[in-house]
C-alpha distance (Angstrom), angle and dihedral (degrees) to the residues before:
residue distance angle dihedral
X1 . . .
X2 3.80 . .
X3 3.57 117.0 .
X4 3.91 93.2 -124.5
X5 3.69 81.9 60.1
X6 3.57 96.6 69.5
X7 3.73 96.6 54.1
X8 3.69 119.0 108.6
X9 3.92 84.7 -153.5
X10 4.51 90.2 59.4
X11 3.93 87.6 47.8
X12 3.89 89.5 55.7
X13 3.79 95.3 45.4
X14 3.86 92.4 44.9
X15 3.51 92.9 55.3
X16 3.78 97.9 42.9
X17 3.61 85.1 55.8
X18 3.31 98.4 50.2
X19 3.72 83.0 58.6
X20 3.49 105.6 50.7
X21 3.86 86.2 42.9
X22 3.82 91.5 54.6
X23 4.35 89.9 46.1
X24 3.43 86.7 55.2
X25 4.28 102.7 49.3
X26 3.68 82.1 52.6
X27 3.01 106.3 46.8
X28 4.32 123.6 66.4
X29 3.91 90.3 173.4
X30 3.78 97.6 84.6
X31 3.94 130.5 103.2
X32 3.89 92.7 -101.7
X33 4.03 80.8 -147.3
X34 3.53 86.7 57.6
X35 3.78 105.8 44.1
X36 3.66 100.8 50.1
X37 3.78 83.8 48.6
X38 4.01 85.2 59.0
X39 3.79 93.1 41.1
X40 3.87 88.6 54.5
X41 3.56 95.8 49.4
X42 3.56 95.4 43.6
X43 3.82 99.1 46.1
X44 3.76 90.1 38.8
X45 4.02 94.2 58.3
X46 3.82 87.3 62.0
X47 3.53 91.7 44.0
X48 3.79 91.7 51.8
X49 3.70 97.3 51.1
X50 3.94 85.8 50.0
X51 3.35 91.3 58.7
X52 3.48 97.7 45.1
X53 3.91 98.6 51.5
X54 3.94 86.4 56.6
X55 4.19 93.4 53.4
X56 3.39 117.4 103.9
X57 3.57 105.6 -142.0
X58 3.83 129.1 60.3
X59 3.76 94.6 -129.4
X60 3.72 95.1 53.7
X61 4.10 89.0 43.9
X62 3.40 86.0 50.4
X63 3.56 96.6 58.3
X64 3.53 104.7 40.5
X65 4.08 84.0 55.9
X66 3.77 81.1 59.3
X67 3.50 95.0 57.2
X68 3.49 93.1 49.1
X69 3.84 91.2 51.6
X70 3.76 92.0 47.9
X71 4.18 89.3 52.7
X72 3.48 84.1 56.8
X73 3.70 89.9 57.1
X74 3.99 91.9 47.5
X75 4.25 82.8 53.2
X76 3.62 104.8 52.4
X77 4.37 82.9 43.9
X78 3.94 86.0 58.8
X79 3.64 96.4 39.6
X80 4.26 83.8 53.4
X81 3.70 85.4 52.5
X82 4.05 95.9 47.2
X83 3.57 95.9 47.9
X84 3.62 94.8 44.8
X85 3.67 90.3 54.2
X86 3.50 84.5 56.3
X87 4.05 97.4 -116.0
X88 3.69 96.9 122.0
X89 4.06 136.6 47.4
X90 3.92 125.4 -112.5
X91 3.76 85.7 -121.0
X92 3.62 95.1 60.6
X93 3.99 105.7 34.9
X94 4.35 84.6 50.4
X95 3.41 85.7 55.9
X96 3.43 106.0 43.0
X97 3.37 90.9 37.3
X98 4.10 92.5 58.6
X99 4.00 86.9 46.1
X100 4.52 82.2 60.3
X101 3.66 89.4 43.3
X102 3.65 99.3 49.0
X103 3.81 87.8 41.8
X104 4.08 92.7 48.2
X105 4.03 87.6 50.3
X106 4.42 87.9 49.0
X107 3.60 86.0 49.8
X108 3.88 94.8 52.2
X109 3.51 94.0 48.9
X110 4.09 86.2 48.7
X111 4.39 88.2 54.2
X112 3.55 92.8 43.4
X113 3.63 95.9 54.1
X114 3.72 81.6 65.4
X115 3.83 92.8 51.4
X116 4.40 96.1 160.6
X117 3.69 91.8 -159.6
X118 4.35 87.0 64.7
């Protein structure tokens, strides 16, 4: 087992990504700009923490948790912009969007763990 695997933090992402992949095969009605955008950001915040867990040194962990953290931010932006166009339901953009807030606070925890000025 990878060590990314054993985070609570990976399990989170991979399933809110799952999610927001699965909204977007069934759905035709969204910006395509838009929903690769939120496809990107949502596959590349597990992909980020990945990559993190297997660096070496705490300030390059550190900042590859940031990136993740900061796709999450790009995600809930395009999930704003798809549900004020109208392309996706209350239900699902509350719910997604608590799955990218609960991953964004994870994350935080994660960067300041590595807190430089310690």
């Amino acid at each position: 087992m990878f060590d990314f695997e054993k985070l609570e933090v990976y399990a989170h992402l991979r399933m809110t990504a799952k999610k927001v992949l699965i909204f977007l095969k069934e759905t035709d009605q969204v910006d395509p700009y838009l929903s690769e955008q939120l496809r990107k950001s949502s596959v590349h915040m597990l992909l980020s923490l990945a990559e993190g867990t297997g660096r070496m040194a705490n300030p390059e962990k550190r900042q590859f948790y940031t990136v993740s953290r900061s796709a999450a931010f790009e995600a809930v932006t395009m999930l704003q912009l798809i549900r004020d166009l109208g392309t996706m339901d209350e239900e699902m953009y509350q719910e997604l969007y608590a799955d990218f807030e609960t991953a964004s606070k994870m994350l935080l925890g994660m960067i300041r763990s590595f807190n430089t000025e310690k």
